[in-house]
C-alpha positions, 0 to 999 in steps of 0.5 A, spaced: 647 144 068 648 152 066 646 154 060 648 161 060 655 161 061 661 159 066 663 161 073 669 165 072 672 169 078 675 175 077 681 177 081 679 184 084 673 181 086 672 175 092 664 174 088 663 169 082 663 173 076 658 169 072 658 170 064 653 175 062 652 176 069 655 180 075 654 183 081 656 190 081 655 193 088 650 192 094 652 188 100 649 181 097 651 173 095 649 171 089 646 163 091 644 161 084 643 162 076 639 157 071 634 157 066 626 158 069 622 152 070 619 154 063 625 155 060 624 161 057 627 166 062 634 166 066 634 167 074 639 169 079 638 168 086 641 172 092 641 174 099 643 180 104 647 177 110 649 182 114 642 184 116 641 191 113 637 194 108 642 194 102 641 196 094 644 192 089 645 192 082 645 186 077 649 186 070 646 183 066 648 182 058 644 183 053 637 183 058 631 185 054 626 185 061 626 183 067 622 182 074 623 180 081 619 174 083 618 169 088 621 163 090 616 159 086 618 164 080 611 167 079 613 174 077 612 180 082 614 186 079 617 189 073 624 192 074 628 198 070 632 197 065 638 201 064 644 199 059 644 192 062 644 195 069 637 192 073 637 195 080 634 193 086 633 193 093 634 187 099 631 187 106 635 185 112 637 176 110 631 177 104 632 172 099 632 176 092 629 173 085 630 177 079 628 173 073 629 176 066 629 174 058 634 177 052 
């Protein structure tokens, strides 16, 4: 179950708009958001489907830090904050996970 917020989908935008959490630009597709295992932190999963290195940017509410990690949550890399905004870069059908804490 969510704990976070409610899928919405918003009508200019054929992805989901997730409460606290939006997709701002880069050729992704959000797969997933939940709590981390340890439920101390949230995580968003994405994926490149058109094979090309793409940018991304993630707005995400009220976030204090946030990282990118692997598949099994372990945290790689501590990522810029700015005004909500976390950005990041996906490699052509690379899985992203960003974990972060509010």
């Amino acid at each position: 179950s969510y704990q976070y917020g409610d899928f919405k989908y918003a009508k200019e935008k054929k992805s989901p708009v997730y409460t606290g959490v939006e997709l701002i630009d880069g050729n992704l597709r959000l797969s997933l958001i939940d709590q981390t295992y340890e439920r101390d932190c949230f995580l968003v999963r994405l994926y490149e489907n058109q094979g090309k290195t793409q940018e991304g940017t993630l707005k995400l509410d009220g976030v204090k830090k946030a990282w990118l990690a692997t598949l099994n949550e372990e945290k790689l890399e501590e990522l810029t904050i700015d005004k909500d905004m976390v950005r990041f870069k996906a490699k052509p059908h690379q899985i992203i996970t960003i974990i972060w804490s509010k």
